[in-house]
Structures are given as C-alpha cells and as structure tokens.
C-alpha positions in Angstrom: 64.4 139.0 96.9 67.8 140.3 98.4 70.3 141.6 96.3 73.7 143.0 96.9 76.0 144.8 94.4 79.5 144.2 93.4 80.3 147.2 91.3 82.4 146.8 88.5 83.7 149.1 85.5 82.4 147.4 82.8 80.0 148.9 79.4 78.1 146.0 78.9 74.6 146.9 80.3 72.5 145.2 82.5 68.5 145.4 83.2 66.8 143.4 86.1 63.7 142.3 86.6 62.0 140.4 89.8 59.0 138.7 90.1 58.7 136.6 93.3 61.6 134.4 93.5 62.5 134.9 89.8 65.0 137.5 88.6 65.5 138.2 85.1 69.0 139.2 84.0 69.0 140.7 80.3 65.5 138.4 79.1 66.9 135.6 80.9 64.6 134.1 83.8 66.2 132.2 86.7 63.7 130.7 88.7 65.1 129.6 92.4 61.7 128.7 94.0 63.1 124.8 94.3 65.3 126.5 96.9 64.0 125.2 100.5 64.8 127.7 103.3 68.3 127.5 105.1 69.6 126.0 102.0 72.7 127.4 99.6 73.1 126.9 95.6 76.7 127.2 94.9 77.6 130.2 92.5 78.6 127.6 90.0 75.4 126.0 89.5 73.9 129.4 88.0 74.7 129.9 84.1 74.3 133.3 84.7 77.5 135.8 84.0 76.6 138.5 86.3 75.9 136.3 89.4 78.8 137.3 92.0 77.6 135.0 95.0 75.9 131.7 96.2 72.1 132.4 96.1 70.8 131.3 99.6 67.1 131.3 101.1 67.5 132.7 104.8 63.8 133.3 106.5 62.0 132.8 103.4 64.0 135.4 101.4 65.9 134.8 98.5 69.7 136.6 98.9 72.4 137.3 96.0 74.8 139.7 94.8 74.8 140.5 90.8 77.7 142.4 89.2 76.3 146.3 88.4 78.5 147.1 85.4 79.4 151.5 85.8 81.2 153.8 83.4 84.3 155.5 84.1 82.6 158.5 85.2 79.9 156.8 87.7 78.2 158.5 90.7 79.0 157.3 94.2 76.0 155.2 94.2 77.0 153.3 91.3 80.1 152.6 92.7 79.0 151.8 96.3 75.4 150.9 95.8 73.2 149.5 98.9 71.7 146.6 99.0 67.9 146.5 97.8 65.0 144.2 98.1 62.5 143.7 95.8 59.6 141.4 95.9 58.1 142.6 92.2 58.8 144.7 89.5 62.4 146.6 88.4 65.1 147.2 90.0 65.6 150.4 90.5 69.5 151.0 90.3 69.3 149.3 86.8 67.0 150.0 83.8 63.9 147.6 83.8 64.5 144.3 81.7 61.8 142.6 79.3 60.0 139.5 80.9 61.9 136.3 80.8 62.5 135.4 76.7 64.9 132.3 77.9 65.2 130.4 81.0 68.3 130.6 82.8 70.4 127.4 83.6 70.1 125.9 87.1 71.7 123.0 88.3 69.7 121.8 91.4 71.2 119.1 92.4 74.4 121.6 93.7 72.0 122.6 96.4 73.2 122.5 99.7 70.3 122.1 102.3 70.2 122.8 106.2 70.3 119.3 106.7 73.8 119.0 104.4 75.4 122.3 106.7 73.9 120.7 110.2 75.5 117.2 108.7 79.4 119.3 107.7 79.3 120.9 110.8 78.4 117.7 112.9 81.5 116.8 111.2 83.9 119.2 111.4 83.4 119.5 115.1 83.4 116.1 116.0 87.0 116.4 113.6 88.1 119.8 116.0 86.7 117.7 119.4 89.4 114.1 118.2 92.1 116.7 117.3 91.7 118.3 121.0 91.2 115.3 122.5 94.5 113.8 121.2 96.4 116.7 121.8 94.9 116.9 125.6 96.1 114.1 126.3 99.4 114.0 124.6 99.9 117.0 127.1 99.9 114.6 130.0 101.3 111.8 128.3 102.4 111.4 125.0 102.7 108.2 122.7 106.3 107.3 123.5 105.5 107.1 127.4 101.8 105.6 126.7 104.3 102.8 124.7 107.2 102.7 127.5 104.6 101.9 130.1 102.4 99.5 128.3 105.3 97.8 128.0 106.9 98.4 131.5 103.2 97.1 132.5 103.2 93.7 130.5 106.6 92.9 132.0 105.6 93.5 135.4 108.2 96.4 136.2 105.9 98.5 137.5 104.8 98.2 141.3 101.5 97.6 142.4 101.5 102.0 143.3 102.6 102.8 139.8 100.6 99.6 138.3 96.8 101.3 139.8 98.0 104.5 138.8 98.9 103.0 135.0 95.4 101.8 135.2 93.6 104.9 136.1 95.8 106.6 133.6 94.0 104.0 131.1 90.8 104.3 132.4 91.3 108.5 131.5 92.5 108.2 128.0 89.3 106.2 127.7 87.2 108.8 128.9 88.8 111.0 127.0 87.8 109.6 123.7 84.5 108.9 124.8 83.9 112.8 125.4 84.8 113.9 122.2 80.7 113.4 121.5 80.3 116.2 124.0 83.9 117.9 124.5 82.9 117.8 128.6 86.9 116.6 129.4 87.4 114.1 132.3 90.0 115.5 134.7 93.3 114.2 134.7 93.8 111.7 137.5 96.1 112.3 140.0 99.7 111.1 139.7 99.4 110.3 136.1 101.2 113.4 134.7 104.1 112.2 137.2 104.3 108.4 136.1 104.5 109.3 132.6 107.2 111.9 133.1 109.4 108.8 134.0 109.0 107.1 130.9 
C-alpha cells in the first residue's frame, strides 16, 4: 500500500496499521481488496475522517493520502513527510494501531473502474472533436452564409460555377462531421471560403 501525507496541526492522534490491502486507522479496518486495478473509489465513499484522497489501485498497488495530525512544535518531517509504502505491519511515521476492532464503512458501488474512465474519456473527446469540428467549419463558413446559400441554392440564384462549388462546400461540412470519430479534418475545398464570403 501507497500512502501520502497531508500534514495537518491537529492533537487528536492517529496510529496505522497495514496488512495487505487493509489499513487500520485508530482500530478501524478498511478493507479495499474489491478494488480491481486501474479503478478509483471516490474520497466520499470512505467513512473514514482522516482519508484526504480517492484511494486508487494503479499496477496492483493500493494509493491514498491520510491526514498526519502534528503539534505546534513538529519536526520537518512531520510537517513534510514522504510518501511511504507498506505491504505489512506499522507505519512507521505514526505509532502502531491495534488490529481492526470495527470495520470501516465502504461504499463500493462509488467505484469507478477503467472501463468507466476509458467510457468518460471516449466521451469527452468525442465532446472536444464536435466542438472543433463546428468551430472549423464556422471558420470557413458560418451559419448565416450556410442559410443565405441554401436558400440562394433552392431559388436557383446561384450559377451552375457557384452551384458545384455550393455542392462541394456540402459534401465538406459532411466530411467534416464524419471525422469527428477520428479528428483526421478533410481539407477545405477550393473556392468555398470565397462563395461564402458573399453571403
């Protein structure tokens, strides 16, 4: 197991004990083996006072930061302590605590797995890719002139030049949205830009 420190003046003691991927805080067990690897349990779903962080699994290892309570006079490794990891037995910045007397509150079903952060991210960057891809091509032609030429189109204003290079202009914006799975951008075709600056 992982652990960082937050330091914080505080009196009320603390004593630590691990034991695989249990810690005991003060005679209190938490058990986080149900945590697969590459998966998060959000800070809230821990009843456990002196938990500062999400506790994650990353290559097998169980990572969290506690709270490590000092006194006003407290050395400089109390009050910037390094990181330790411990795989059994006491901690040794804190005194060692009694095996587990209660058993910590854990709410599993907060867990976040790999799947769930490939899944957001999937999402959020197919979000970022629609936002660029509107904004690329409301660069070249925005949604007045796309509306000004449909129209100019259906009322057969345009001539037959223009009208293949309305079309093309089409056949882009469709490309366009069709690359947002990939964000690899068609290139703009040629006198597009120029019609739409006329409308």
């Amino acid at each position: 197991m992982h652990i960082t420190f937050s330091p914080m003046r505080m009196d009320d003691p603390i004593a630590l004990l691990v034991n695989g991927d249990t810690l005991v805080v003060n005679e209190i067990g938490y058990d986080f083996s149900d945590i697969p690897d590459g998966a998060t349990l959000p800070r809230e779903a821990v009843d456990c006072p002196w938990l500062a962080s999400d506790v994650e699994r990353i290559d097998g290892e169980i990572r969290l930061t506690l709270i490590l309570p000092h006194g006003p006079g407290a050395e400089e490794g109390d009050r910037h302590p390094q990181p330790v990891t411990v795989t059994a037995g006491a901690v040794g910045l804190v005194p060692l605590a009694d095996p587990a007397a209660f058993n910590g509150a854990i709410d599993l079903t907060q867990l976040i797995t790999a799947e769930d952060k490939t899944a957001e991210a999937e999402v959020a960057l197919l979000a970022s890719r629609k936002a660029e891809c509107r904004a690329r091509i409301f660069a070249v032609v925005d949604q007045t002139a796309q509306m000004n030429l449909a129209a100019a189109a259906a009322a057969g204003v345009l001539d037959a030049g223009s009208m293949a290079v309305y079309r093309s202009g089409l056949a882009w914006i469709h490309a366009m949205r069709a690359a947002q799975a990939d964000g690899n951008w068609p290139a703009v075709p040629a006198g597009v830009a120029e019609l739409a600056e006329q409308f």
